[in-house]
DOTILO-337253 format. One record per residue (C-alpha): x negated, y, z negated. Coordinates in nm, 4 decimals. Each point is the difference from the previous one (the first is absolute). Layout:
<sites>
SITE       xx       yy       zz
SITE        X        Y        Z
...
</sites>
This chain:
<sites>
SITE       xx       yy       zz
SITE   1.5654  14.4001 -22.2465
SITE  -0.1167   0.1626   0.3050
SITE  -0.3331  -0.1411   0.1493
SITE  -0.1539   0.1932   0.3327
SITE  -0.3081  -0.1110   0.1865
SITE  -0.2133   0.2330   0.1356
SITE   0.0198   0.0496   0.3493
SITE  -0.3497   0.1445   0.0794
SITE  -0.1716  -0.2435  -0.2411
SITE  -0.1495  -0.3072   0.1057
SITE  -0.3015  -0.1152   0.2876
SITE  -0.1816   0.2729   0.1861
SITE  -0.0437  -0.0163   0.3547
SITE  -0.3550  -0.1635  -0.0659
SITE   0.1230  -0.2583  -0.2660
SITE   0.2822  -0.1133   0.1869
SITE  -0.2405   0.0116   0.3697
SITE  -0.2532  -0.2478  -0.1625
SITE   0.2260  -0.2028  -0.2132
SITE   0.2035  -0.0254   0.3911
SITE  -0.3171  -0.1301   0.1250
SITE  -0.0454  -0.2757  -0.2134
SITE   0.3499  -0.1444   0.0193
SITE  -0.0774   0.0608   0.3837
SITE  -0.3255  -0.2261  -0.0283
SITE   0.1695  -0.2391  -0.1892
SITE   0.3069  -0.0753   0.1907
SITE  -0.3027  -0.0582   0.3236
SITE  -0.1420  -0.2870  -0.2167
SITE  -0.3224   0.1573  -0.1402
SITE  -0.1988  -0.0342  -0.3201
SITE   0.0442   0.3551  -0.1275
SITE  -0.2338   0.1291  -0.2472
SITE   0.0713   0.3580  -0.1632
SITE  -0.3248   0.1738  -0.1046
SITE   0.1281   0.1174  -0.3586
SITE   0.3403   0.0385  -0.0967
SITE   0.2054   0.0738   0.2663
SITE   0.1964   0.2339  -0.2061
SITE  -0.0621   0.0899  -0.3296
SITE   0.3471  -0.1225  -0.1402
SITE  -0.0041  -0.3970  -0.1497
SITE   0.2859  -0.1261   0.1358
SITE  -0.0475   0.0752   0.3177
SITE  -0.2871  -0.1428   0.0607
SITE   0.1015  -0.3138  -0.1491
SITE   0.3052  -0.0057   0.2412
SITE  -0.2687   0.0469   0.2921
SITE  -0.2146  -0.2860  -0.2119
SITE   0.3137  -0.2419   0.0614
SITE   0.0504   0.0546   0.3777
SITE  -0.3725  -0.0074   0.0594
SITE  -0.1926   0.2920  -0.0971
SITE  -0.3336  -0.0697  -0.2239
SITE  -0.1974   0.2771  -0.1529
SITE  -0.3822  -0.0309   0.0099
SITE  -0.2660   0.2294  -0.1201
SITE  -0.2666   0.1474   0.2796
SITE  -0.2361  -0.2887  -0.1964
SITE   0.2061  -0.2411   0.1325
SITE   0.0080   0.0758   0.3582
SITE  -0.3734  -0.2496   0.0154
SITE   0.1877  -0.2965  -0.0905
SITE   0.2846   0.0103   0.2431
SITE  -0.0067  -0.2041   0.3118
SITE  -0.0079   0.2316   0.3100
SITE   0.3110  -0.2066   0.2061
SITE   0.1965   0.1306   0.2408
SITE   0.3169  -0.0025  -0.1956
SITE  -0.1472   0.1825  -0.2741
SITE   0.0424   0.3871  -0.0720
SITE  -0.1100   0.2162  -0.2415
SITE   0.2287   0.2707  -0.1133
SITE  -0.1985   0.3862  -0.0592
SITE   0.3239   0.1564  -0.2015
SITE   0.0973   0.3251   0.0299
SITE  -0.2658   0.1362  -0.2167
SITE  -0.2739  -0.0400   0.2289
SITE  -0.3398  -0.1032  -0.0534
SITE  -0.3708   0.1161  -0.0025
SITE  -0.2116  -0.0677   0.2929
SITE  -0.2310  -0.2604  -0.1637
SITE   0.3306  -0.2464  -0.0054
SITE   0.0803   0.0464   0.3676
SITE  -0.3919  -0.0921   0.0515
SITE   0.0647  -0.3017  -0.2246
SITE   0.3390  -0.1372   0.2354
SITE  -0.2205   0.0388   0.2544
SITE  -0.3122  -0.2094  -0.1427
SITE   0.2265  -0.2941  -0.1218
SITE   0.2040  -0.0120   0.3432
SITE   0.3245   0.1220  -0.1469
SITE   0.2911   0.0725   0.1880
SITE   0.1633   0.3370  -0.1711
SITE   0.3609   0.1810   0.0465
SITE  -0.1000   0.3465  -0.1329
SITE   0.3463   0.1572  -0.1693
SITE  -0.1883   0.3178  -0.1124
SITE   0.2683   0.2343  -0.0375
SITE  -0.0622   0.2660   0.2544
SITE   0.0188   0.3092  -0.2668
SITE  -0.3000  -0.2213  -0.1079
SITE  -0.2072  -0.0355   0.2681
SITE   0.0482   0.4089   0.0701
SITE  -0.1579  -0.0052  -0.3200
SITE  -0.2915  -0.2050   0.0391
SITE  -0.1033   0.1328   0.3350
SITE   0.0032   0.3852  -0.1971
SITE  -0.2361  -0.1415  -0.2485
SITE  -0.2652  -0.0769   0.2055
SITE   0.0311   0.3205   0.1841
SITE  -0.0178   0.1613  -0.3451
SITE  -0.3078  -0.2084  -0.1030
SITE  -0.1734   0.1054   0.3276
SITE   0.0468   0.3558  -0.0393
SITE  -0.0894   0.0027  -0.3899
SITE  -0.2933  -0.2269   0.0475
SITE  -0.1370   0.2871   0.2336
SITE   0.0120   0.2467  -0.2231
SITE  -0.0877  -0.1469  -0.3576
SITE   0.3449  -0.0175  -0.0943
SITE   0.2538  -0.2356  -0.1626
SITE   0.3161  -0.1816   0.0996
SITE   0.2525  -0.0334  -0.2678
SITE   0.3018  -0.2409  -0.0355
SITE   0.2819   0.0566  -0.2519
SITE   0.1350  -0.4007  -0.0250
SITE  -0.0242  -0.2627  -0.2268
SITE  -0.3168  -0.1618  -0.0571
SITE   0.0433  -0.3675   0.0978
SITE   0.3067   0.0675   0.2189
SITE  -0.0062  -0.1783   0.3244
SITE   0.0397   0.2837   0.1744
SITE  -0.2620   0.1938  -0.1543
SITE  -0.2499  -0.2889   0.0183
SITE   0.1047   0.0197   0.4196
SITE  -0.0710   0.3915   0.0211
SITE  -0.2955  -0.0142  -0.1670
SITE  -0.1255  -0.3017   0.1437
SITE  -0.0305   0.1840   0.3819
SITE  -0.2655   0.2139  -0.1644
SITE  -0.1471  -0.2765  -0.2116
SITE   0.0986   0.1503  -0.3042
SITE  -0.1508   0.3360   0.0108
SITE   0.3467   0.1486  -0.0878
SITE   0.0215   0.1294  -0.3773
SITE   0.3262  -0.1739  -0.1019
SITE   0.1854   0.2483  -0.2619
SITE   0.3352  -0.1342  -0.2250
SITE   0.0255   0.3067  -0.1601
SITE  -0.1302   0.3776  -0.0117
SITE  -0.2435  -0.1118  -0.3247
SITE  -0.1263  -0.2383   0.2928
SITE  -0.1087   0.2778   0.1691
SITE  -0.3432   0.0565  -0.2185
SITE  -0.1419  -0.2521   0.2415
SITE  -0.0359   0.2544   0.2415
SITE  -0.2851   0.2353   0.1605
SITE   0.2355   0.3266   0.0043
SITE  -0.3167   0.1649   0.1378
SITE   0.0347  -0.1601   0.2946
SITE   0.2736  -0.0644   0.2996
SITE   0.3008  -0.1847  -0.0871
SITE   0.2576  -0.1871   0.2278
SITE   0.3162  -0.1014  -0.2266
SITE   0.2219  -0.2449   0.0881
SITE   0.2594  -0.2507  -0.1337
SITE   0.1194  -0.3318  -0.0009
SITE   0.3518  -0.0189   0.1761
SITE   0.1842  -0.0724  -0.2915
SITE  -0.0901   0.2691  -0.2667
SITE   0.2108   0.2336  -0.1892
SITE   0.0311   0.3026   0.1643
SITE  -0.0740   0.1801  -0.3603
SITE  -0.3026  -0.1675  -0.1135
SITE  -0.1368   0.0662   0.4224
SITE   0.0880   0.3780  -0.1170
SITE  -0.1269  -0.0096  -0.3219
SITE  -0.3350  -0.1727   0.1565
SITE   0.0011   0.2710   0.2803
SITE   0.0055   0.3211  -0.2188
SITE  -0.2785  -0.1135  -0.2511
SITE  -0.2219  -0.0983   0.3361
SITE   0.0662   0.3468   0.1404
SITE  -0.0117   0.2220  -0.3360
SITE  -0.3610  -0.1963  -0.0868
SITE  -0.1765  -0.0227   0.3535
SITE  -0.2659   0.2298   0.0185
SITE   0.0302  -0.0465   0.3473
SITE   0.3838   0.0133   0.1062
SITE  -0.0634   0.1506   0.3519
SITE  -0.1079  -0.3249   0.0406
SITE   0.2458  -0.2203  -0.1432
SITE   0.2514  -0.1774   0.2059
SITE   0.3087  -0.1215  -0.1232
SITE   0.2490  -0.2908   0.1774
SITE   0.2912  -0.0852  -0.1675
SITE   0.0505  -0.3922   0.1235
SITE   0.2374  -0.0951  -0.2348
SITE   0.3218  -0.2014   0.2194
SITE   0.2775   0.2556   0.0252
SITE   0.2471  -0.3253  -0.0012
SITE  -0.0897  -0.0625  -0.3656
SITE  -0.0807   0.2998  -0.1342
SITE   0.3134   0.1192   0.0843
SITE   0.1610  -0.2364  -0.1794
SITE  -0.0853   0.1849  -0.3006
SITE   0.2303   0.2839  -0.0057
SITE   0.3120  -0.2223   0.1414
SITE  -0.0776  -0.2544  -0.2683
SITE  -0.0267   0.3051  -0.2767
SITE   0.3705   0.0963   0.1599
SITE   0.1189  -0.3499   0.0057
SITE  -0.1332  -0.0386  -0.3561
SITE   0.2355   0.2840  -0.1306
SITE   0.2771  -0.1851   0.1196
SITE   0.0293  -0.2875  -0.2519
SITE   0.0300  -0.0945  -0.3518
SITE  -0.2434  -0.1832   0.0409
SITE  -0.3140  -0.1020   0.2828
SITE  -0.1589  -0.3512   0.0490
SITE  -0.3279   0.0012   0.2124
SITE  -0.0538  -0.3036   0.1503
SITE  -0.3858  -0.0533   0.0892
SITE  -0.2991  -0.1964   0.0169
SITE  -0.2327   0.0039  -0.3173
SITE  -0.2618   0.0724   0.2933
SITE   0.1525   0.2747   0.1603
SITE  -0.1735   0.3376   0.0064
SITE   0.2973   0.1105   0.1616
SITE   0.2420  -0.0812  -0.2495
SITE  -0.2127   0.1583  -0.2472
SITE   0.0406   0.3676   0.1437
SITE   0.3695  -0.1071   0.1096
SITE   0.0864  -0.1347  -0.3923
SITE  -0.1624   0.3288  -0.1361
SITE   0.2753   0.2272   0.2540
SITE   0.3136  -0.1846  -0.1273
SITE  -0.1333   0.0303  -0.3653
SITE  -0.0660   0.3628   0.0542
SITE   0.3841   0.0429   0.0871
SITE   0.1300  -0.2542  -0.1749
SITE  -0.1553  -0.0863  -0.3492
SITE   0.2296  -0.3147  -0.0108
SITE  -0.1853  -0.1671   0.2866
SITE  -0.1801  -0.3797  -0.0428
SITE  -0.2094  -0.1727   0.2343
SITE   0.0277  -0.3286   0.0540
SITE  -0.1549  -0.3076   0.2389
SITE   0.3354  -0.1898   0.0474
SITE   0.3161  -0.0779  -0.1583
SITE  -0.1636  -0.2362  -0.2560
SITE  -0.0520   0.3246  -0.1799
SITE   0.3769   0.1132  -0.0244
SITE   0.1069  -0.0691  -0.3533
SITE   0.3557   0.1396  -0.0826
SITE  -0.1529   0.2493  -0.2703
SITE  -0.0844   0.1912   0.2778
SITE   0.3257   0.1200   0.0601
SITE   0.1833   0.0917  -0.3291
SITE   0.1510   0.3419   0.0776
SITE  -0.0465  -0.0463   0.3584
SITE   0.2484   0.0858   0.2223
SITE  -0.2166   0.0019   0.3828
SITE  -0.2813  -0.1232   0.0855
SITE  -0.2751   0.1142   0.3010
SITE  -0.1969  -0.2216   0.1681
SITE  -0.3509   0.0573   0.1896
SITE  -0.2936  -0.1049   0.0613
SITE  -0.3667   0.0596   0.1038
SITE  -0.1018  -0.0523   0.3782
SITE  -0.1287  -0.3462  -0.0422
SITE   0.3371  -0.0794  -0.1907
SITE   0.2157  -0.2441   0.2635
SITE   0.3735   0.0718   0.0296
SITE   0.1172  -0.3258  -0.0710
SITE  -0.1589  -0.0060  -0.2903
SITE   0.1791   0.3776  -0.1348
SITE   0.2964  -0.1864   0.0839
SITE  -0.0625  -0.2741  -0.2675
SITE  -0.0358   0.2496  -0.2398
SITE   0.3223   0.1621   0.1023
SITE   0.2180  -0.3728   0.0056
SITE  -0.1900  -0.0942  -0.3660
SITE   0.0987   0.3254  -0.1583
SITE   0.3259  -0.0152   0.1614
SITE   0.0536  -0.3977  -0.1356
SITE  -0.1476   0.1893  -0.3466
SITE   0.2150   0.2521  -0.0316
SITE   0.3702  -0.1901   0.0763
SITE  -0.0911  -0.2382  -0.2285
SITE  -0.0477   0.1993  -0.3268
SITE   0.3154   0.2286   0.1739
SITE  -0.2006   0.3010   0.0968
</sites>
């Protein structure tokens, strides 16, 4: 049985800056507190849980003691103004780990909202409703963005008017193309439509070498947080170019049925997917495999 890992899967720069950050803050001593997940994969954050690392919601923040051994952690997601404001009000000391692609991102969206408010127009955000980072971006402009999931989403909008397009960092590169045609074929305006493709080069990439990598196995497992938009867009590439592809959260999953026929094995994951824990996978399907004499 031949099992490969993935070289280019695994933490993005922003993942593994912030998740650096709070090992940092607790190897000084502090009381770290991450403001959401730090990454959306379970594991991890219940191996950050163990050395230190609790996760709070933004409701929370009121009922923590403001000492001076006590940090709160703003992940690499970012977040709106409103909870900045909030640190502030309580007394909060904050390490802010917004990945910089991020906060690129942010500052563009209130220069977008500035410029449509003065002409009647509308900013729009291809992301995930709910998404961390999406609730960040549109939370600079107090939620006057139009968040859009899909191109049916875009019915919400004024195509009379000016429209500013943008995208959370982590979208598929398809859907952002999809969502840009329809805007542009359906503005009755498009001399006045401005398009800015935001989405992180580092992970969108990862879609055609993942599609490559894909093709080179019998068969894929994805490892990935249940949470992870990521890993959604990431999953779908390997099952385009491999139809025998699984996802999985960890090696719990693994049942020897898997791999009947099988004679190699890819592994990857999404960009909140830790190495260590790609490299359980690999050892369990290894230990699998030798002992029904694959």
């Amino acid at each position: 049985m031949r099992v490969e890992i993935d070289s280019k899967s695994g933490f993005c720069y922003g993942v593994v800056s912030a998740i650096s950050k709070a090992d940092e803050l607790v190897g000084e001593g502090k009381r770290v507190f991450s403001l959401g997940d730090i990454v959306h994969n379970d594991l991890e954050v219940a191996r950050l849980r163990k050395a230190g690392v609790a996760t709070i919601a933004r409701e929370d923040l009121t009922s923590i003691a403001p000492t001076p051994d006590t940090r709160i952690l703003i992940r690499a997601h970012g977040e709106p103004k409103s909870t900045y404001t909030l640190l502030n009000e309580c007394g909060l000391e904050y390490a802010d780990a917004t990945c910089p692609v991020v906060a690129k991102l942010q500052k563009l969206t209130i220069e977008a909202d500035k410029e449509m408010r003065a002409v009647g127009g509308s900013v729009v955000i291809l992301g995930k409703r709910g998404h961390a980072e999406v609730v960040g971006l549109n939370g600079q402009i107090e939620d006057r963005g139009i968040v859009v999931e899909k191109v049916a989403d875009l019915e919400q909008v004024d195509f009379s008017k000016p429209i500013f397009l943008l995208s959370q960092t982590t979208q598929s590169l398809t859907l952002f193309a999809e969502v840009k045609k329809e805007v542009l074929r359906r503005s009755e305006v498009p001399d006045k439509v401005i398009i800015r493709d935001t989405i992180c080069r580092q992970v969108a990439g990862r879609e055609e070498h993942l599609k490559a990598f894909s093709k080179q196995f019998d068969l894929i497992v994805f490892v990935c947080g249940a949470k992870s938009s990521n890993g959604k867009v990431l999953f779908e590439a390997c099952s385009q170019a491999n139809p025998k592809s699984v996802k999985i959260e960890g090696p719990d999953e693994l049942h020897p049925d898997m791999f009947e026929g099988v004679e190699s094995v890819g592994i990857c994951g999404a960009t909140s997917t830790p190495h260590w824990l790609m490299e359980e996978v690999a050892n369990t399907i290894l230990a699998l495999t030798q002992t029904l004499g694959m």
